[in-house]
N, C-alpha and C positions, 0 to 999 in steps of 0.2 A: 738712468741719469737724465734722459730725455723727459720725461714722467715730472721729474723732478725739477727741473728748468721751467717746463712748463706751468706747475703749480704756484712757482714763487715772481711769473711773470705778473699775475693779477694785485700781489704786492706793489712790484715794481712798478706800477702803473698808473697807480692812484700817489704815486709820490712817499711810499713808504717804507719800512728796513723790516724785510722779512728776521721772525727771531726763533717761533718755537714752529715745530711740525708735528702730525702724527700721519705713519702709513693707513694706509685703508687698501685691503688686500682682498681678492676673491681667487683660490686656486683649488685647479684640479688635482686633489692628493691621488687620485687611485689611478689618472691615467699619466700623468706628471712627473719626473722627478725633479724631488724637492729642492735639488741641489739649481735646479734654475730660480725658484725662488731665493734660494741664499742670495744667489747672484744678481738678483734682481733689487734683493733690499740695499744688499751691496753697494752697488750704484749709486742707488738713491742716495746712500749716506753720505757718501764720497761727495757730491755732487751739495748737498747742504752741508756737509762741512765747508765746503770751497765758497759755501754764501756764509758762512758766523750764523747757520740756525741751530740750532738742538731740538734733535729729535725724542718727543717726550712720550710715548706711547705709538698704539695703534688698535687696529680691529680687525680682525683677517676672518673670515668665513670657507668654509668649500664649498665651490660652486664648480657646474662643469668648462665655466670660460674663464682664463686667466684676465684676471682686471688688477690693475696695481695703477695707486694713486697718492699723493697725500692734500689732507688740512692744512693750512698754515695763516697763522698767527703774527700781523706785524704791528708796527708799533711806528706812528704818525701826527705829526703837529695839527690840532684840529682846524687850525687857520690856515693849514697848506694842504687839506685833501683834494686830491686831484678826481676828475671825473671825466668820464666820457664826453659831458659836455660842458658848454662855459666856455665856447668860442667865443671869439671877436673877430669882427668883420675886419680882415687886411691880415691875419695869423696867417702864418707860414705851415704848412704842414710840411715834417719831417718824419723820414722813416728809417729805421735802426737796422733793418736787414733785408736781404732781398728776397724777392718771390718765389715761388715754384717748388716749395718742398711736397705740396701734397702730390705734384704730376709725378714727382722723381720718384717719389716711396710707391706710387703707381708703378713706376718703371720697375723697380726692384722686385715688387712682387711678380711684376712679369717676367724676372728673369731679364731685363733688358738693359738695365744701368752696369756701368761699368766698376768695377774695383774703386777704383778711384773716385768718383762719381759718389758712391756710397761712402766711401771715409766721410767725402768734404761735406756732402750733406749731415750725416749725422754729428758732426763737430759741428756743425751749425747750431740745428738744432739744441745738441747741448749744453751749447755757449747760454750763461747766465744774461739776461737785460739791467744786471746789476751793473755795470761801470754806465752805463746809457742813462739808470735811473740817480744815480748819483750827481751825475753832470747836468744834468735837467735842472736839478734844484738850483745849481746858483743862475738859472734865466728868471723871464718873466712866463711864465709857462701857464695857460689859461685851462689847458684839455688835453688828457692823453689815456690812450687803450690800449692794449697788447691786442697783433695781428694772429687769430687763430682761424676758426672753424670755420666762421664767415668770411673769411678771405678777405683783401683790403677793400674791396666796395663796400663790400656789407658792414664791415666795421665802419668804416666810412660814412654809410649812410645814417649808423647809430649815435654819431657825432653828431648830426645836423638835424635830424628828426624834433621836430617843435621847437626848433631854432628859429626858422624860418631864411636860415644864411641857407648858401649854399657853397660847393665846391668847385673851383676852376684848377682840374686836374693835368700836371705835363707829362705825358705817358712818356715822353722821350728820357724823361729825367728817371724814373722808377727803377731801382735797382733789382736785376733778374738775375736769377742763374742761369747761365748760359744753356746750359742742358735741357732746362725746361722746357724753351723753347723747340727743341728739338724732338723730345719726347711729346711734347703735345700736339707738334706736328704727324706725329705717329697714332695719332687718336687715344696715347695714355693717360688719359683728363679723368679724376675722381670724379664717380657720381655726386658728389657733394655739390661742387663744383655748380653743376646745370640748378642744384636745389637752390643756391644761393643765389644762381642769375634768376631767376622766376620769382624767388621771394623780393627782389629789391629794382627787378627790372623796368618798374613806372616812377624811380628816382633815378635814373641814369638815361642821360641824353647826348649821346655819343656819335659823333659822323657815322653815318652809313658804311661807309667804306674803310671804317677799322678793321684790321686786321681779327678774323678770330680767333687766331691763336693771342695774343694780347687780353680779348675779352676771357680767354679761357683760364690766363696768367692772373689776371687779376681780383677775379674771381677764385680764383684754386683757394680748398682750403688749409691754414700753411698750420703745424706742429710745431708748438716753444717760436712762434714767429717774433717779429720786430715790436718795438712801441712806436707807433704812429704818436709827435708829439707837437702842441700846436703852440707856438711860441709865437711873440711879437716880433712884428716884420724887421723891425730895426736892430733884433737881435740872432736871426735866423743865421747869418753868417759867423757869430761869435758862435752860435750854438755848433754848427756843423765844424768847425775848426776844432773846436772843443774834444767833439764825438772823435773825429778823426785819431787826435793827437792821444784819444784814451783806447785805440788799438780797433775801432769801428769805422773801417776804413769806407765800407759803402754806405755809410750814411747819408742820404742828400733830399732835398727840398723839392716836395714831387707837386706841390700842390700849394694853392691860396683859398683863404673862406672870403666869398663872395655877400656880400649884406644884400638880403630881401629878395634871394633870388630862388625864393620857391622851394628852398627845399630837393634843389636837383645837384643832382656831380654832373659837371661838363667835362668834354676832352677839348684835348689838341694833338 
């Protein structure tokens, strides 16, 4: 289901209505049993039925590492494609979910996340960006990306790269899971995590004295994450009322794009 969230977030993203899918499968038959893959296509179906996709084939291979993924196929007004960029200087950045899933699936593997812990995260994760990509459409919506591998800097930074705008980021406003915070205090931070601070860290100009559990939060790389979406200032509060009232209750406005400022994300 997860898998499958996250596939049709790249949809969602670009401002369009995910419709057909195909799986794309790599399983171990000989050491495996298959009944996890049933359970695994399973899922997936469940999970695009609950978005109105049809799934129209697939290609499965044996290989020795379980890989399960799908293609998907939407369908978008050529005058309303959305992109990663196409800021404007004064856009409100919004973001649809909070932080910390890659620390916590850290934690899990460590054995160290709680029952509980593990529900809420993976309900996260498997929550659709579809009622988020819906509500977008009636703003004035300039730019928007789904928050994965790169963690929100780095997608962040992907927004503004030969833009020339930059970011004035409110770390206080960023919606986190509580836990994460906690668990990354415990040194459970994915190696990802460090790759994406070193790949993007001469565009990030942050006070000295941030927190690095924060730097490690915002950086983590997050699974079926939020849509970061970059809306006109004057409609930023309709939007987030919007989100709210469509069951996205941490939705909130973490961030402004700054005109000609190099190409950097600032804190506060």
């Amino acid at each position: 289901m997860i898998a499958a969230a996250n596939a049709l977030s790249d949809i969602y993203a670009m401002g369009g209505v995910p419709k057909t899918a195909m799986n794309l499968v790599a399983f171990p038959l000989k050491t495996m049993d298959i009944k996890i893959l049933h359970r695994i296509l399973e899922g997936g179906l469940d999970k695009l039925k609950e978005a109105g996709v049809v799934l129209v084939g697939g290609h499965s291979v044996e290989d020795n590492e379980l890989k399960y993924g799908l293609s998907v196929t939407g369908f978008v007004h050529p005058d309303r494609v959305l992109t990663k960029q196409g800021l404007i200087a004064g856009d409100r950045l919004i973001l649809t979910k909070p932080l910390g899933v890659g620390i916590i699936n850290t934690a899990i593997k460590g054995g160290v996340a709680a029952a509980e812990v593990i529900e809420a995260v993976t309900a996260l994760m498997a929550t659709l960006n579809r009622k988020a990509a819906q509500v977008m459409t009636d703003f004035a919506v300039h730019a928007c990306t789904d928050i994965t591998g790169f963690g929100l800097l780095g997608h962040m930074a992907e927004m503004i790269v030969g833009t020339g705008h930059g970011v004035a980021l409110d770390v206080g406003q960023i919606p986190i899971i509580k836990e994460a915070r906690e668990y990354a205090g415990m040194g459970l931070v994915p190696g990802g995590t460090h790759n994406n601070r070193e790949f993007r860290k001469d565009m990030i100009d942050f006070p000295a004295g941030l927190d690095a559990i924060i730097w490690d939060i915002l950086f983590d790389p997050q699974t079926s994450g939020g849509l970061l979406i970059a809306v006109a200032p004057e409609q930023a509060a309709a939007l987030i009322e919007r989100l709210r009232d469509n069951g996205i209750a941490r939705a909130a406005v973490i961030g402004e794009v700054i005109a000609d400022a190099g190409e950097k994300i600032t804190a506060a």
